[in-house]
N, C-alpha and C positions, 0 to 999 in steps of 0.2 A: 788639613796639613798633617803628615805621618810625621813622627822623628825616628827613623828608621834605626839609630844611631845611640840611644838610649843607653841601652846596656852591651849593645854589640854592634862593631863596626863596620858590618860587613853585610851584603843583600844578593840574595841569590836572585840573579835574572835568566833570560831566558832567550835565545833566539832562533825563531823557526822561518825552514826555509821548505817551500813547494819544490818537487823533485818531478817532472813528467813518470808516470808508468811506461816502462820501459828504459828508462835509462838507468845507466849504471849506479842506482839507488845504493850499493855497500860504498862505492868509491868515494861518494858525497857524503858518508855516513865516517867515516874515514877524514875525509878532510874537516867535517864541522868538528870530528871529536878534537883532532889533531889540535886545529883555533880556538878551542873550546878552552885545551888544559893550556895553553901559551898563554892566553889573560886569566886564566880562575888563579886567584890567591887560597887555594884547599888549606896550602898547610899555613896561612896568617889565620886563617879562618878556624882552624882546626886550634890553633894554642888560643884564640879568644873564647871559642867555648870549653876549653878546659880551665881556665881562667876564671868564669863564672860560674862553671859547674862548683867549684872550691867554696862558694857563696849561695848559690839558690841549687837545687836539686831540677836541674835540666835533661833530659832525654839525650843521647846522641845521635847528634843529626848526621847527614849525608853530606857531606863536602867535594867530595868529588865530582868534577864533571862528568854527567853522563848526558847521552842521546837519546832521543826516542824516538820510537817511527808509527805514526800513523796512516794507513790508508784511508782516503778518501775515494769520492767519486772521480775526482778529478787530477789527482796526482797521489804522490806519498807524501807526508807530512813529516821532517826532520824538525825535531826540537831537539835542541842543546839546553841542557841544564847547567849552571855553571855559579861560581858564588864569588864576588870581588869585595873591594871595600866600597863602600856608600860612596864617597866624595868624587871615588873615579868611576864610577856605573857608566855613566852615560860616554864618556872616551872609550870605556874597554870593549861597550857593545859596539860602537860606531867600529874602531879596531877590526874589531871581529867580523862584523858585517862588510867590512870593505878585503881581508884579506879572506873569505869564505868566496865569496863572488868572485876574484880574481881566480883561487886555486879551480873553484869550478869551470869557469870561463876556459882557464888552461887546458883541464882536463874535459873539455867535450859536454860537459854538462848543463843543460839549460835550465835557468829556475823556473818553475812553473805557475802559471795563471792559471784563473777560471778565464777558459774562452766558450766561443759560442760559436757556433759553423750557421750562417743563415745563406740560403739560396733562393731567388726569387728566378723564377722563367717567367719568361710573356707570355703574351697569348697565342691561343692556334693563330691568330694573322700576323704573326709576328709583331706584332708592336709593344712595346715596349709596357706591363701593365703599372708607371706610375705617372 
């Protein structure tokens, strides 16, 4: 069990979305950022570590939502980085994950899987080889 909540309210999560190669990966990059700062609480987030900074000697962290892009073999890799409060994590991702997939949907854009292309031919006597 984490208490995520201890000294500070708030939990940076994260949500990534497969993008086909080829398709218009800025536009997706574009909408995730867009969803991204509509749920991130930056500036609740931002007075709770200055808040504590007043009491322990903290580093300043990054609060802002950003993106990130990955290629892989099989697509581009969008992650959204993003920080809410704890108690609402799991609404703001759902949120986000349901209004990301719509704007893409809208805009032409497919999320992408690992697929796999298999081809089987018969035989020279044409029958079927299974």
């Amino acid at each position: 069990m984490y208490n995520y909540s201890a000294l500070f309210d708030f939990i940076w999560e994260e949500l990534t979305v497969p993008v086909p190669h080829g398709s218009d990966w800025e536009q997706a990059e574009r909408i995730l950022s867009d969803e991204a700062r509509r749920v991130s609480d930056s500036e609740g987030a931002r007075r709770a570590i200055d808040d504590i900074a007043r009491s322990y000697p903290v580093p300043r962290a990054e609060v802002e939502p950003r993106v990130f892009t990955r290629a892989t073999d099989n697509y581009l890799e969008l992650s959204a980085r993003f920080v809410v409060p704890v108690r609402t994590a799991r609404s703001a991702k759902d949120d986000l994950t349901r209004r990301v997939v719509t704007r893409l949907w809208e805009a032409g854009i497919e999320v992408a899987s690992t697929t796999q292309d298999v081809t089987i031919r018969g035989g020279t006597d044409g029958e079927s080889p299974l």
